[in-house]
C-alpha positions in Angstrom: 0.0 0.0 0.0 1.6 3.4 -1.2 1.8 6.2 1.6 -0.3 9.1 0.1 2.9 12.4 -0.2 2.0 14.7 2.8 2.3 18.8 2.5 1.7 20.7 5.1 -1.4 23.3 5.3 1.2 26.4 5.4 3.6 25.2 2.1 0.0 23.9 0.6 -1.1 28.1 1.3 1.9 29.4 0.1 2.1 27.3 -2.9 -1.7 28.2 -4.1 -0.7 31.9 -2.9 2.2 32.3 -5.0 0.7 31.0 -8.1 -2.1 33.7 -7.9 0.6 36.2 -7.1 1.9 35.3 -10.4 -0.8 35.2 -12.4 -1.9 38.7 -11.1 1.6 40.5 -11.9 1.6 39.0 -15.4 -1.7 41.4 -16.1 -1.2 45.3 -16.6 -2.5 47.8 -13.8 -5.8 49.4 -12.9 -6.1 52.1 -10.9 -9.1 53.9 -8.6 -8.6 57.3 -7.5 -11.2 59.6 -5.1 -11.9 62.9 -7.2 -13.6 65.9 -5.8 -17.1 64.5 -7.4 -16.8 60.8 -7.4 -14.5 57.7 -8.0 -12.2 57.4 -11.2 -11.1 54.1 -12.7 -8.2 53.9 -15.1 -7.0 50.3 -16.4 -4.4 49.9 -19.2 -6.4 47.4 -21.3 -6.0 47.3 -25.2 -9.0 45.9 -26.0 -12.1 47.7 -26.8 -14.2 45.1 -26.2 -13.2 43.3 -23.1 -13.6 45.8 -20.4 -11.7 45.1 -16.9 -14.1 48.1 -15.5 -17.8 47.7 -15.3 -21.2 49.1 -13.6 -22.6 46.9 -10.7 -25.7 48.6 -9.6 -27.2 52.3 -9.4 -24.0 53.7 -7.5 -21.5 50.9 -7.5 -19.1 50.0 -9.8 -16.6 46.8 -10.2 -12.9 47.2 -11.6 -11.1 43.8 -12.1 -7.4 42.9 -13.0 -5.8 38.9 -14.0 -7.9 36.1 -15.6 -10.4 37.6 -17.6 -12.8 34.9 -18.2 -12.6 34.5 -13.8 -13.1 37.6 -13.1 -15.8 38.0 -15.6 -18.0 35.5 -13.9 -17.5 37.0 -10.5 -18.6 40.7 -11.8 -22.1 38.5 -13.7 -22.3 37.6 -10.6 -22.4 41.0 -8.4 -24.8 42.1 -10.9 -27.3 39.4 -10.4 -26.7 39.3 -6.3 -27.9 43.2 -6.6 -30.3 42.6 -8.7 -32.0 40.3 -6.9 -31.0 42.2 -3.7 -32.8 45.5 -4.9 -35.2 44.1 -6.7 -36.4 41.6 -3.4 -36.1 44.7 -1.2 -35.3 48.5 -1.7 -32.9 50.0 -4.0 -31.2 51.3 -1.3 -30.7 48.0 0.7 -27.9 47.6 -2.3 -24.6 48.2 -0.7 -20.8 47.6 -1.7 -20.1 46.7 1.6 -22.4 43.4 1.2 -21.3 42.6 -2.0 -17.7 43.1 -0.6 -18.3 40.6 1.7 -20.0 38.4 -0.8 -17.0 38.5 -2.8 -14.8 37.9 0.1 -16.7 34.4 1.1 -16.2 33.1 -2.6 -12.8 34.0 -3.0 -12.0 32.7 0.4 -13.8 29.3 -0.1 -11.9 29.0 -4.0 -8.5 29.9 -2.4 -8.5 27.1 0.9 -10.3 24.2 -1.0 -7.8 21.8 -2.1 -9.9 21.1 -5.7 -9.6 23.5 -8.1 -6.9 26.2 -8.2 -7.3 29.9 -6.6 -8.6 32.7 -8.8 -5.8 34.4 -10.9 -7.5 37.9 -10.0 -7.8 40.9 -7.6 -11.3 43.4 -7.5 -12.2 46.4 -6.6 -15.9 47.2 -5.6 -16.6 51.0 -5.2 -19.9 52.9 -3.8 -19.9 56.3 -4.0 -21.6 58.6 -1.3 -23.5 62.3 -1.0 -19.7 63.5 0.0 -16.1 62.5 -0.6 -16.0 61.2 2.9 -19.0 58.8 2.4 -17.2 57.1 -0.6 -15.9 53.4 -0.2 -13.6 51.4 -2.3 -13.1 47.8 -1.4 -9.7 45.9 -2.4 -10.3 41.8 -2.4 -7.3 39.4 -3.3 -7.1 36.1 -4.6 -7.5 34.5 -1.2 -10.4 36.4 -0.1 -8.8 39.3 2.3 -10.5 42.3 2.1 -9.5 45.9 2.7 -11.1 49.4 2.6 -8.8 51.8 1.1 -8.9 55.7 1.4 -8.1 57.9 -1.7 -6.6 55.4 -4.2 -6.1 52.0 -4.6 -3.8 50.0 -7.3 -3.6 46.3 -8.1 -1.8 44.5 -11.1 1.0 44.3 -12.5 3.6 46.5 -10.9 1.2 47.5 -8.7 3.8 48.8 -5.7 5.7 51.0 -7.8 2.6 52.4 -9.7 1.4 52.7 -6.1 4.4 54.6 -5.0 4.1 57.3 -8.1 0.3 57.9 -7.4 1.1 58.6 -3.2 3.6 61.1 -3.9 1.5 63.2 -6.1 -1.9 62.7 -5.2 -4.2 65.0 -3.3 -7.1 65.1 -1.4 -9.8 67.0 -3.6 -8.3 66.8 -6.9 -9.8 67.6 -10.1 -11.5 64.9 -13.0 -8.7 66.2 -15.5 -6.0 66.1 -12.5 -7.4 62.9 -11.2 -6.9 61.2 -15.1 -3.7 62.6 -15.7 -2.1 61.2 -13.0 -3.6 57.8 -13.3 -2.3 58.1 -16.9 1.2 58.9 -15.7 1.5 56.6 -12.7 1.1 53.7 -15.6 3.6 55.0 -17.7 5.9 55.1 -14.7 5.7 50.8 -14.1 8.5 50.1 -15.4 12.3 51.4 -15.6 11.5 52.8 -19.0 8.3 55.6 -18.8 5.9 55.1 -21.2 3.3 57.3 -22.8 -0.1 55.9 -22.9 -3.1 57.0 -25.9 -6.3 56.7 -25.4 -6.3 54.1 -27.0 -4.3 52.2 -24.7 -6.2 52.3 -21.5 -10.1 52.1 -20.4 -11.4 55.3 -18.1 -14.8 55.3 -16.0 -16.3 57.5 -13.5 -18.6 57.1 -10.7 -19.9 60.8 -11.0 -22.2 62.1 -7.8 -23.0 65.4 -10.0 -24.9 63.2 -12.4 -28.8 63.8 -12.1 -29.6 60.2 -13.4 -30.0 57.1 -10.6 -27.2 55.6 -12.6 -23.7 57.5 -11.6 -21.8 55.3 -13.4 -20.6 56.5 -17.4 -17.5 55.5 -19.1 -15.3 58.2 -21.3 -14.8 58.0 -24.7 -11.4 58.1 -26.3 -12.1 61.3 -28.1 -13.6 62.9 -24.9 -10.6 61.2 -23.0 -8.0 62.7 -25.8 -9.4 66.1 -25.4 -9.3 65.6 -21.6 -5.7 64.7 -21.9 -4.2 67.2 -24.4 -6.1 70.2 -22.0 -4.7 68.6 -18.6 -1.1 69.9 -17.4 0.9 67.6 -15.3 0.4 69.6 -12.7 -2.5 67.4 -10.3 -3.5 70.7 -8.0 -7.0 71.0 -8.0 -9.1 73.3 -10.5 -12.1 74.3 -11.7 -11.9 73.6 -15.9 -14.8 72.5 -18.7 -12.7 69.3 -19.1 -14.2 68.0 -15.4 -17.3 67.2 -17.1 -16.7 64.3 -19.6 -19.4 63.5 -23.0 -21.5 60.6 -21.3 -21.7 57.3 -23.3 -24.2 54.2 -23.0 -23.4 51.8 -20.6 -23.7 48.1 -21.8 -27.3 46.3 -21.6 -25.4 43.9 -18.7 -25.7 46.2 -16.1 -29.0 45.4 -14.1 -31.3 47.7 -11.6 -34.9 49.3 -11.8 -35.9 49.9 -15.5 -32.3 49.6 -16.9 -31.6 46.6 -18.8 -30.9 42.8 -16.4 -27.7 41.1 -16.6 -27.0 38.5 -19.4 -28.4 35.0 -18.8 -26.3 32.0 -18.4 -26.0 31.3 -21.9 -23.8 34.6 -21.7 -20.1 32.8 -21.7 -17.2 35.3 -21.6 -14.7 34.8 -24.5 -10.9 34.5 -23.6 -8.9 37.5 -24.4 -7.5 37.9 -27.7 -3.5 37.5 -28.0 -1.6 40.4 -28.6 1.1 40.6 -31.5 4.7 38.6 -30.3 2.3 35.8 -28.7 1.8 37.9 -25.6 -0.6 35.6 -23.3 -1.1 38.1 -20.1 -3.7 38.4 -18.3 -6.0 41.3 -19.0 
């Protein structure tokens, strides 16, 4: 009779941990910064179709970085959690703080069973408030910690030097146009060698409190997102310009709540993300 080959619960951790960790770091950053009228989400993401930024509910959004087809399920699944949630109760019984936690217990339960691998991904879930200080942005890893951040949050990739540019020029109360030209520098800066990012190159979305609809979530289009760009100094202080207030675009028919269209049905399978020219495989 063979003797089944023991590892212990801590290697068995730090194995499953380190193959996330991985996985994660060989995607490209996303980053959420607090603006003086909402929550911004900037992701590097060449693909115009596959979006690693999404709307959750009336005043909740989702941002998402690794495995695309992974953490695609898990954002079909926030949607349906508030639908249901809202639709059951009261709109306002729709918090990110519960779907947080709902997060949290399915990425926890993946990452310590010993049957299928842990999630190559790392989410954000942001709610935005009546006031800056009411805004909450919600950080989950692979193995289901969570963590509420304060003013910006970055995950991905290089995500501790992208980190490091963003603290040392962010401030409290900055400006749409400040706010996304920092994010777009803080990307550029990931690597030894800066970069400069087009429009093209990266997904932007707001979470904007000014907006009269129910819905505060819009993305930015790449000509709005150009102009926003080419206007914008370097310099983050914040101001008062015409650029603050971004064209609005239609959000996809996923996003569910109230009259607005109900998230796909099951039949709805994500698609793996296209491969880049040189046989570049990374995660979104």
């Amino acid at each position: 009779m063979s003797v089944p080959f023991y590892v212990s619960p801590e290697q068995l951790m730090r194995d499953r941990a380190d193959f996330a960790r991985k996985g994660i770091a060989k995607g490209r950053s996303a980053i959420a910064l607090q603006y003086a009228d909402g929550i911004l989400f900037v992701a590097e993401n060449r693909s115009p179709a596959l979006h690693k930024v999404a709307e959750i509910y009336d005043r909740m959004a989702f941002a998402a970085v690794g495995r695309y087809n992974e953490f695609e399920n898990l954002r079909i699944a926030g949607v349906r959690l508030a639908d249901m949630r809202g639709y059951s109760y009261d709109r306002r019984d729709v918090t990110g703080r519960a779907l947080a936690n709902a997060y949290a217990q399915t990425l926890g339960a993946i990452f310590s069973s010993g049957g299928e691998k842990p999630l190559e991904v790392e989410i954000l879930v942001a709610e935005i408030g009546t006031s800056t200080a009411e805004d909450q942005i919600y950080r989950l890893t692979y193995d289901g910690s969570i963590a509420d951040v304060r003013g910006y949050a970055v995950m991905g990739g290089p995500a501790e030097q992208v980190a490091d540019y963003v603290g040392e020029h962010y401030q409290e109360g900055i400006s749409l146009a400040g706010a996304l030209r920092l994010a777009v520098d803080a990307l550029g800066h990931d690597s030894n060698e800066v970069r400069e990012l087009t429009p093209d190159q990266i997904e932007v979305a707001v979470l904007d409190r000014t907006r009269t609809q129910v819905r505060k979530f819009k993305r930015i289009s790449e000509e709005t997102l150009g102009r926003i760009l080419s206007e914008s100094s370097p310099d983050t202080t914040p101001s008062e310009s015409s650029a603050d207030k971004p064209e609005e675009t239609d959000e996809s028919a996923e996003t569910a709540g109230g009259d607005t269209p109900v998230a796909p049905g099951d039949d709805d399978v994500p698609v793996a993300p296209p491969e880049e020219p040189g046989g570049d495989d990374r995660p979104l």
